[in-house]
C-alpha positions, 0 to 999 in steps of 0.5 A: 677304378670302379663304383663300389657297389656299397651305398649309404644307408639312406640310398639303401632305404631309398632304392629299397622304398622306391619301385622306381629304381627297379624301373631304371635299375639297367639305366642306373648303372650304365651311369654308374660305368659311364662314371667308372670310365671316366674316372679311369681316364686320370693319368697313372702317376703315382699316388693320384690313383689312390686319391681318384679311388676315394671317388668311387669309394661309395655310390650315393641315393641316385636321386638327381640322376634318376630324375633325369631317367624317370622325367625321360621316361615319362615325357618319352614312354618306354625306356631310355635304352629303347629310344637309343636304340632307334638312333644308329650307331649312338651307342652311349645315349645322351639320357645316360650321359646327361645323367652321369653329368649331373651325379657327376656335378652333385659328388663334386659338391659334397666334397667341397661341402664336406670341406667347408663343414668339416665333415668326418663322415660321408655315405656311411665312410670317412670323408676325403678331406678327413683321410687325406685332407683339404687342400686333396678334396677340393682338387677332386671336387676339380677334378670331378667338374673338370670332367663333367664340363669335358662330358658336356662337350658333346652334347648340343648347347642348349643342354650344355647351358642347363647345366652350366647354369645349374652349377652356377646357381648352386655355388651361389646358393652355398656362397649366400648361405655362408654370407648369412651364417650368424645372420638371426634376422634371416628370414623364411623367405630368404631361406627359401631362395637360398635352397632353392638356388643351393640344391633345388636348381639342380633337382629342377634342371635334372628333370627339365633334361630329362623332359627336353630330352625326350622332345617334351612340349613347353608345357611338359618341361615347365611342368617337370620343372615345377616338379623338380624345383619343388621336390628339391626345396623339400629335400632340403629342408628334410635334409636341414632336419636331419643335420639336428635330429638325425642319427649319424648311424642311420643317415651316414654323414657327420650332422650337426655341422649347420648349428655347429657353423652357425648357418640358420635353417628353418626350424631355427629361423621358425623358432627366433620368430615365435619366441619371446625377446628373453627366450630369443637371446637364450637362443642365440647364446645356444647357437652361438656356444661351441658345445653343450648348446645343441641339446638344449636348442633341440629341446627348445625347437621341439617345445615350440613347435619348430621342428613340427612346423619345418616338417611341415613346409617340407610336406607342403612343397613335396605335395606342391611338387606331385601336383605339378604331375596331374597333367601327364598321364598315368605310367611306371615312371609318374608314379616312379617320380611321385614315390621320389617325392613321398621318400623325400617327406618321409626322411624325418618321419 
């Protein structure tokens, strides 16, 4: 059971754009077989294999695993595989380990995602929930934790808390987006805190492994985590975006399914502010319509500036993030991290 070599179209145009991921690409998939082995460990009981194999069906963007990767690198100097190679008989070194963990964790998510929002379509492939159900694509989501936290295991505490706390932060994060759906007083800020526990916690712990790993100073890993915090705020809003005005052919995943689950991003949070009491409610009567509403919505978003204006904030926090980096010196692997971020802002573009 193998990583496909195939990858959405979106991780296509990312490792195409970013010089980074030539800088990394050795370390890239050793975490790619560091996953294969361990998806290969399932028990050979008849139809689970099959079930196991919609895991490795498609390999995503790599960004959270190349942030641990490149945070190493730049806290570290030269390569992850290099640092190894100075410990004996450490023949499985913790950068690749920690990073596989965390792409480990990230799949688990999309699949309990893709059930929540009944997605059809993920990385450019039906999803596992569409072939084989929900109650299958939770298990797997499980079974994916189950081994990450069985990976963690090895790894000294301080570490193993990261990223325990990081996964907890994330089903917050979905859990108070759930609360809120339907929610049209929903504010900016409340947004915010909600993606920044849902996706940008991760992002934000993906580089302060990296840095911790390498020795990092306290300013050094609170420096990373700036970064990655920040850079993870604006992947998402991109990403909320991209669910309204993105190509499904071209993204690679079902879209549509915020408005269709009625859960408030920033464009529409925007849009209820600036909007008129009449001009409000027409709005939320789009929201609420189970079809022929997101045509007109998007009209309205784009007539009031909406979609501009969340661009926007995603831009701000993007340049909030590369900010945080002025205080390493020049290298491959900061400039690798800041062309990460530019890829970022560039998604709706």
């Amino acid at each position: 059971m193998e990583l496909s070599t195939h990858t959405d179209m979106a991780g296509r145009a990312l490792q195409r754009g970013v010089s980074a991921f030539k800088l990394i690409d050795n370390e890239l998939k050793k975490v790619g077989e560091l996953i294969n082995e361990q998806l290969a460990l399932c028990p050979p009981i008849n139809g689970i294999g099959r079930l196991i194999g919609c895991l490795s069906t498609s390999a995503g963007k790599m960004i959270r695993p190349g942030l641990v990767l490149l945070s190493y690198r730049l806290v570290r100097g030269g390569s992850c595989e290099e640092a190894a190679q100075e410990r004996a008989g450490n023949k499985q070194y913790k950068a690749i380990r920690i990073a596989a963990i965390v792409e480990m964790v990230h799949n688990a998510a999309l699949l309990h995602d893709d059930v929540i929002d009944e997605g059809q379509k993920r990385r450019g492939l039906p999803t596992v929930n569409s072939l084989w159900g929900n109650e299958s694509a939770v298990l797997l989501g499980d079974f994916l934790l189950s081994r990450a936290f069985e990976m963690c295991a090895d790894l000294e505490p301080k570490f193993q808390r990261i990223v325990a706390a990081a996964t907890a932060r994330t089903c917050v994060g979905e859990l108070r987006q759930i609360i809120q759906r339907k929610n049209w007083q929903l504010s900016e800020s409340e947004y915010i805190d909600i993606i920044t526990e849902k996706t940008a916690a991760l992002f934000s712990s993906c580089c302060h492994l990296g840095a911790l790993l390498a020795g990092g100073s306290k300013r050094q890993v609170q420096l990373l985590n700036t970064f990655g915090l920040n850079a993870g705020i604006g992947f998402q809003i991109t990403d909320d975006l991209l669910d309204i005005i993105g190509d499904e052919n071209k993204v690679g995943k079902t879209l549509g399914s915020d408005i269709g689950k009625k859960k408030l991003t920033l464009a529409v949070i925007d849009l209820l502010k600036v909007v008129d009491e009449k001009a409000k409610s027409l709005v939320i009567s789009r929201l609420n319509a189970e079809r022929d509403g997101k045509k007109a919505l998007i009209e309205m978003l784009r007539s009031y500036g909406s979609i501009g204006y969340a661009g926007g904030r995603a831009q701000e926090f993007v340049g909030t993030a590369i900010a945080a980096l002025t205080g390493f010196k020049e290298s491959r692997a900061k400039d690798g991290l800041i062309e990460m971020a530019r890829f970022i802002e560039r998604r709706v573009v």
